[in-house]
C-alpha positions in Angstrom: 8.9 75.6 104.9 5.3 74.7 105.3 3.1 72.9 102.6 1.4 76.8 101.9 4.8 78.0 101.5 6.2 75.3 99.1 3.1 75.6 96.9 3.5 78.9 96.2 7.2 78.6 95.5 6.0 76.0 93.0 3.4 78.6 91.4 6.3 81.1 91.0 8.8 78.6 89.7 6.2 77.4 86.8 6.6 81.1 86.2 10.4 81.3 84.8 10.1 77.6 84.1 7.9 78.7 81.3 9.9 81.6 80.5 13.0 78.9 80.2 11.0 76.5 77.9 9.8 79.0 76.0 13.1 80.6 75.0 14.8 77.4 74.2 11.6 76.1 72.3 12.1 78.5 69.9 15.9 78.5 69.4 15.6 74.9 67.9 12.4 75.4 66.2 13.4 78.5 63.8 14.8 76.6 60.9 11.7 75.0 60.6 9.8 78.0 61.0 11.6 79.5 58.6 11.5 77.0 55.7 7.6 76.6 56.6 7.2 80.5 56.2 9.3 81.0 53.8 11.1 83.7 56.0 14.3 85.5 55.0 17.4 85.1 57.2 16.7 88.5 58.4 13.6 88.1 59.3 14.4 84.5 61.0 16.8 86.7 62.8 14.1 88.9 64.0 11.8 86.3 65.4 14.8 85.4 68.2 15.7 89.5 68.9 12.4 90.7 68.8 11.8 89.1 72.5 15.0 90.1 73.7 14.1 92.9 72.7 11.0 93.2 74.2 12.5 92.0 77.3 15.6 93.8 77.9 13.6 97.2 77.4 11.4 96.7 79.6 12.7 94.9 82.5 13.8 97.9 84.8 10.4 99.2 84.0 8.4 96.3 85.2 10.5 95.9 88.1 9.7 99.1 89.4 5.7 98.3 88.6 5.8 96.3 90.6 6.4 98.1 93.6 4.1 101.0 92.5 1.1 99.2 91.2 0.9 95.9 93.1 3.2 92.9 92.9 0.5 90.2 92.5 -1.5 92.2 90.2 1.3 93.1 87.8 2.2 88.9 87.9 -1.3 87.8 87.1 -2.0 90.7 84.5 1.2 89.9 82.2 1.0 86.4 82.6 -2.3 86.2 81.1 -0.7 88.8 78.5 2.1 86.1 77.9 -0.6 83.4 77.6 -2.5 85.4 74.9 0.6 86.2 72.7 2.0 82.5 72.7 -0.9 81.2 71.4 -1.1 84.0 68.8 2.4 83.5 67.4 1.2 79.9 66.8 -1.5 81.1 64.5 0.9 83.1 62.3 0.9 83.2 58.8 3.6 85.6 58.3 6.8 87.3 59.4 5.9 90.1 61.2 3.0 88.3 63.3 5.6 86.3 64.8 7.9 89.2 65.6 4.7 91.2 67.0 3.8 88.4 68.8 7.6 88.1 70.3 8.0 90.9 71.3 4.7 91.9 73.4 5.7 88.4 74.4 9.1 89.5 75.3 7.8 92.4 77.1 5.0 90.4 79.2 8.1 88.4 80.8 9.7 91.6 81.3 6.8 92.9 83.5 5.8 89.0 85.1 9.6 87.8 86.2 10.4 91.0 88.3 7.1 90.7 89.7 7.8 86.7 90.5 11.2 87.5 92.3 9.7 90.1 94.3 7.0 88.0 95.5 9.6 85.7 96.9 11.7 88.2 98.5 9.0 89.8 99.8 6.9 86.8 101.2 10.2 84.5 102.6 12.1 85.4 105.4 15.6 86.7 104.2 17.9 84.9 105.5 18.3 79.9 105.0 14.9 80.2 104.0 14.4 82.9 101.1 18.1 81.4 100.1 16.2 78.4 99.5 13.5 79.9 97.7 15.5 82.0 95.7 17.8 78.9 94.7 15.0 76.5 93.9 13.8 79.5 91.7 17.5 79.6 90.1 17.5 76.1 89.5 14.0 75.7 87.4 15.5 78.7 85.6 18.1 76.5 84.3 15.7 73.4 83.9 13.4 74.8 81.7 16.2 76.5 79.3 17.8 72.5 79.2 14.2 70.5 79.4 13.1 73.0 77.2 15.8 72.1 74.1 14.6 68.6 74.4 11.0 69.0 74.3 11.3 71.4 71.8 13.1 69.0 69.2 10.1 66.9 69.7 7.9 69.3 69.4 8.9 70.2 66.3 9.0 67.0 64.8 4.7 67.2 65.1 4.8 70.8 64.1 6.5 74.0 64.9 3.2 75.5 66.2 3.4 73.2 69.1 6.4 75.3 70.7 3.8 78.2 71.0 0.6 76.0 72.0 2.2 74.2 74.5 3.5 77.4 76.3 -0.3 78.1 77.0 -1.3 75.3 78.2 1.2 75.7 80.7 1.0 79.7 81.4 -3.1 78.8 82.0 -2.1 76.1 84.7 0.4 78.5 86.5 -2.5 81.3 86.0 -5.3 79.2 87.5 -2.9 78.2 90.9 -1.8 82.0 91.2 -5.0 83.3 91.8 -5.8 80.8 94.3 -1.8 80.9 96.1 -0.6 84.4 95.7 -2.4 86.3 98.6 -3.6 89.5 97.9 -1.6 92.9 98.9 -2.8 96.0 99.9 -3.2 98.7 97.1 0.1 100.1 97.4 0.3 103.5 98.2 0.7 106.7 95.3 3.6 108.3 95.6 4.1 111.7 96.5 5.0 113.0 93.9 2.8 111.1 91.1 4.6 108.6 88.7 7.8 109.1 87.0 6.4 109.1 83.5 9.7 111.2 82.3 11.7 108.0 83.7 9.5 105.7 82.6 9.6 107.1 78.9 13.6 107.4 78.8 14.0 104.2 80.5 12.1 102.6 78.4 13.8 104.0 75.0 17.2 103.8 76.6 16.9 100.1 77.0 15.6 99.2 73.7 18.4 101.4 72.2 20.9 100.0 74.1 19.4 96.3 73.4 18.7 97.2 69.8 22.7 97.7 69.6 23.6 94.9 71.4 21.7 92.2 68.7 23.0 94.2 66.0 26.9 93.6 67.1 26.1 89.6 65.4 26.8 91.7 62.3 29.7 92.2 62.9 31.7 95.0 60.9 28.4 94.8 58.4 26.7 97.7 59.4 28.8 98.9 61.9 27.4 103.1 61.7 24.3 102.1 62.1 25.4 100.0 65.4 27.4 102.9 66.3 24.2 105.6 65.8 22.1 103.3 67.9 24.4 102.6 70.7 25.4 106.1 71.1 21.6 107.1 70.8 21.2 104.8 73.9 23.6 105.9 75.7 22.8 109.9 75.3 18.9 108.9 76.5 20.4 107.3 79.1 21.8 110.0 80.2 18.5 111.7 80.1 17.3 109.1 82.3 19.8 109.6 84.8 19.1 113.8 84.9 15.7 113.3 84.8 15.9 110.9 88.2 18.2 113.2 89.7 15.1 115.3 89.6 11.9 114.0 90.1 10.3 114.4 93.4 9.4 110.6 93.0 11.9 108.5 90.9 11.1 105.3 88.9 14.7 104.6 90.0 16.8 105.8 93.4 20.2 106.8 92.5 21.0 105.8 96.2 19.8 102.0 95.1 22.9 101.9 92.3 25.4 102.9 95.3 25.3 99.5 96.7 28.5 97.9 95.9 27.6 94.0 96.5 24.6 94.2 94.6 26.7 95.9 91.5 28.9 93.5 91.8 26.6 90.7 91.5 24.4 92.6 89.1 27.8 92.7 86.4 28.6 89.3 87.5 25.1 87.7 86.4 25.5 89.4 83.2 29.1 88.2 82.4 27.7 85.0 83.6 24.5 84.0 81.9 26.3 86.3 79.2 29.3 83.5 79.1 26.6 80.4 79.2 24.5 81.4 76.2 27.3 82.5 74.3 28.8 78.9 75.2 25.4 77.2 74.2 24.6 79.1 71.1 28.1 77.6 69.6 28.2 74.5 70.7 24.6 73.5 69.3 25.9 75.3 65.9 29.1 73.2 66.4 27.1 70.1 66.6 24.2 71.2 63.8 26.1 72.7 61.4 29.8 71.1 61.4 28.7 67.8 62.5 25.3 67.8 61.0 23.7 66.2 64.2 19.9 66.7 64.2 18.1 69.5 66.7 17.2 66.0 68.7 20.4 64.5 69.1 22.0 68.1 69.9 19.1 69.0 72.7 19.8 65.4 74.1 23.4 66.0 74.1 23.2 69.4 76.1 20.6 67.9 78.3 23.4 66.8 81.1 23.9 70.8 81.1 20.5 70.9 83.3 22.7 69.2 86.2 22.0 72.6 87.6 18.1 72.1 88.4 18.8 69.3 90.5 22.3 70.5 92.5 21.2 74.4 92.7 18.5 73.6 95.2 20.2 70.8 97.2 24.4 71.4 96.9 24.2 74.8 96.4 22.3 76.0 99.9 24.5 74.0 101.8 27.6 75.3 100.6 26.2 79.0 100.9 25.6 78.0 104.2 29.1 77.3 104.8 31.2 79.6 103.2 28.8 82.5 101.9 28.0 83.3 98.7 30.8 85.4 97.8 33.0 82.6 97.9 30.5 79.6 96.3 29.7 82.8 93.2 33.7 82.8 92.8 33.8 79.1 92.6 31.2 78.9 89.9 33.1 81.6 87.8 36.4 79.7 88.2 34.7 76.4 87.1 32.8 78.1 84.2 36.6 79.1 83.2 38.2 75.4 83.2 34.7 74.4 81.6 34.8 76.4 78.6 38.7 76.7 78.4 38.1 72.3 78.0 36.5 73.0 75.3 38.4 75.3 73.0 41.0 72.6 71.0 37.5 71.2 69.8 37.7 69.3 66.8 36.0 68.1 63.3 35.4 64.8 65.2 35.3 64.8 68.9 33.3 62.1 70.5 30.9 62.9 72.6 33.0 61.5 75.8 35.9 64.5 74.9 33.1 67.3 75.0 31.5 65.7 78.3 33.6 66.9 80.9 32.4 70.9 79.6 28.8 70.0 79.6 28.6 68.5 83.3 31.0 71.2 84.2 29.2 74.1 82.4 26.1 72.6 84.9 27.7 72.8 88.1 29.1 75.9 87.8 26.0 77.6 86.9 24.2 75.4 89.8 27.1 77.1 92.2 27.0 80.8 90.6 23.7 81.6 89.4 21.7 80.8 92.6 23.9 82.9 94.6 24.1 86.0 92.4 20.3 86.1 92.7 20.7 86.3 96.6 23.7 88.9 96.5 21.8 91.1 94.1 18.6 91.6 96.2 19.7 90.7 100.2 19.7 93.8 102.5 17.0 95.9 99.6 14.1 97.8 101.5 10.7 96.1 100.5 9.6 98.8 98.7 12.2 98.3 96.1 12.4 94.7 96.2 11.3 94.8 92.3 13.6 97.2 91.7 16.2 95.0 92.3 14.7 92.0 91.0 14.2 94.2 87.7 17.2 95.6 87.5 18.8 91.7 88.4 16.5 90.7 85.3 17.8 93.5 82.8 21.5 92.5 84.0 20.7 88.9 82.9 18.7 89.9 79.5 21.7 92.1 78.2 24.4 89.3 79.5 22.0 86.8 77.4 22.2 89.4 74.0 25.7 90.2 74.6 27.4 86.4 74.7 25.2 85.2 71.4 26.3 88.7 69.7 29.7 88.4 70.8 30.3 84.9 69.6 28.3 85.8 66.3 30.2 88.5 65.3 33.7 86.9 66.2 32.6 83.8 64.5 31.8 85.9 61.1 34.6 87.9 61.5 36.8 84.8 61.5 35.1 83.6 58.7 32.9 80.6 59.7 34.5 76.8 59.7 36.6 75.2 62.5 38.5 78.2 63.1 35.6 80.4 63.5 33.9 78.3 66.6 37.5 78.1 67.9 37.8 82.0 67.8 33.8 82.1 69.2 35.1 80.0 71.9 36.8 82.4 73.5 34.2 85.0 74.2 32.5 82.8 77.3 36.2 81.8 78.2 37.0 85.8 78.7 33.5 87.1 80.1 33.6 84.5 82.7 37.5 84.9 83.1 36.3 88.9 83.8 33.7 87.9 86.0 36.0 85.8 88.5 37.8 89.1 88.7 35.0 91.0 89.5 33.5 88.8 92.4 36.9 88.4 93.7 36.9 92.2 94.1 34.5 91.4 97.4 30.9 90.3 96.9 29.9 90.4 100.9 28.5 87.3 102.0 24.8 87.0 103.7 24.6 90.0 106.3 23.0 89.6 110.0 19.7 90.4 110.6 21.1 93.1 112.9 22.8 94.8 110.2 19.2 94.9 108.1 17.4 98.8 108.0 14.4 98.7 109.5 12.5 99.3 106.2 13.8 95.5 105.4 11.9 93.9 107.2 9.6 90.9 105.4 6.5 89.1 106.0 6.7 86.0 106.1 5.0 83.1 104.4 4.0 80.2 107.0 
């Protein structure tokens, strides 16, 4: 690729880089957040699900916005809205302005990722060099979640307000090099039939249902009617959606779009995927906090070899793609995920660090080989027009995946009731959604198709 085309890659990676970092700032500043504010569990609680929340809701949604109101203006619009919101959940003085600020937060990512994706689908030629792109793009994903615990911890240590700040400082550098790297796009055309606002509405509310349900499973059996009410509220408007599409003269979302097997497949494998690795994440670093009383330092620096990924996912992983297609290199990740976290369920009171080893450079490379991959499977072959579409819908696959395995492994470890036994018993969610996964990309994800076999309508620009 040429220098123009690397730089821009660069501008796009800050983006999720950011959105990374951000995420994983937060997780290890909470507890002092919450002793600083004086914040209830609940409302600790609430400062994490709040951006999921925002997030998850709105990811299919901004996807689509993409497509219909410009993918460089949507990028540049939310970012700054990103930028705005960090820096006002570092002011907060209470509860609620940090769950306010989390969530518009939560939903400025939902808008700006789609919109980043797209722009590299659209602007490198599918095929060895959009692979590239969109496994560099994978890989800084991963980074910034594993840089993002370290510098977090020391964040923290000069003042939890720092996790928001420095966000900022970086979303106004990435903003600054967009405007001058993203080229600008043709106002894209109205569609025929107006804007789906019915979709847009039940979309909308279906997702944050449907979300909303998912954080609440942590509960457990505590409050299970309530989880029940919401889910099944979620699922009736999705319903809705699904009529209302059926019949619009200009869908938010084509039907036809969800018919694609290979991209279904590797939309349900990313969420049993980055579903597994969170879940994984969230109880080891409770394993080493709470039952082995290791500061949030010591535990970032010990899940820092995790972040193997940002280095192999854009050198390994193309190559073997190149060799044996993705279907195959996706099924090797899941397989590898399965020995990883399989390794690690006899954990005891007083492993060393060298016993849990082997699962945290394992846990890397698998999501180095899978992740990178599923991104390609789940967008190769779409028309441009609905290339943020798919990234979107990619994006809402991964958001629910993320809420899923920390629910999962939350509820089962309450359930169990806490101690040894409980992260034992927690253990096994990643082991069985990754497990699930392998079986599902087994089924036939297709590798990379010819460009003979592309519709017309797929055809890219390219970025030289």
């Amino acid at each position: 690729m040429s220098v123009r085309a690397w730089s821009l890659l660069l501008v796009l990676c800050g983006t999720i880089f950011l959105e990374g970092i951000d995420v994983a700032m937060l997780a290890v500043a909470v507890p002092s957040i919450r002793s600083d504010l004086e914040l209830s569990t609940g409302t600790a609680a609430w400062v994490m699900s709040a951006y999921v929340l925002g997030y998850a809701g709105f990811t299919l949604l901004g996807g689509r916005a993409a497509d219909l109101l410009g993918r460089r203006r949507m990028f540049l619009a939310w970012l700054t809205v990103f930028l705005l919101f960090s820096g006002l959940g570092g002011l907060a003085t209470e509860g609620w302005m940090l769950i306010v600020a989390r969530f518009v937060t939560g939903v400025a990512a939902a808008f700006m990722t789609p919109a980043a994706m797209s722009i590299i689908t659209t602007s490198y030629e599918e095929g060895p060099q959009r692979n590239q792109a969109l496994l560099v793009f994978a890989g800084t994903a991963a980074g910034g979640f594993s840089l993002g615990l370290v510098i977090g911890g020391l964040l923290t240590q000069l003042g939890w307000r720092w996790v928001f700040f420095a966000p900022v400082l970086l979303a106004g550098a990435v903003l600054l090099a967009a405007l001058r790297l993203i080229p600008k796009e043709p106002r894209p055309e109205k569609a025929a039939g107006g804007f789906d606002l019915g979709g847009a509405l039940t979309a909308a509310g279906a997702m944050l249902l449907l979300a909303f349900a998912i954080v609440r499973l942590e509960h457990g059996l505590d409050g299970w009617a309530l989880t029940a009410l919401v889910l099944a509220a979620g699922l009736v408007l999705a319903g809705v959606f699904v009529a209302v599409e059926r019949r619009a003269a200009a869908p938010l979302v084509r039907l036809g779009l969800l018919r694609k097997a290979s991209m279904v497949r590797a939309e349900l494998g990313a969420l049993l995927f980055v579903g597994s690795f969170f879940g994984f994440q969230f109880v080891a670093t409770l394993y080493l906090q709470e039952l082995r009383g290791w500061s949030s330092l010591e535990t970032a620096l010990a899940l820092l070899v995790m972040g193997i990924d940002a280095v192999l996912a854009p050198t390994l992983t193309p190559r073997l793609v190149a060799r044996f297609g993705n279907g195959k290199v996706i099924l090797g990740g899941f397989v590898l995920a399965v020995v990883s976290y399989a390794l690690f369920l006899p954990v005891g009171p007083d492993w060393s660090y060298a016993a849990m080893f082997p699962t945290l450079l394992l846990t890397g490379l698998a999501f180095a080989l899978a992740y990178g991959p599923l991104t390609i499977a789940a967008t190769d072959g779409v028309a441009e027009e609905e290339q943020g579409l798919a990234s979107g819908l990619l994006t809402t696959a991964t958001q629910f995946g993320s809420a899923v395995g920390i629910s999962a492994v939350t509820a089962v470890y309450g359930i169990v009731g806490g101690g040894l036994g409980g992260f034992r018993a927690a253990l096994a969610v990643p082991v069985a959604m990754v497990a699930l996964g392998a079986v599902v990309t087994a089924t036939g994800l297709r590798p990379k198709r010819s460009v003979s076999e592309l519709p017309a309508a797929a055809t890219k620009v390219t970025v030289s």
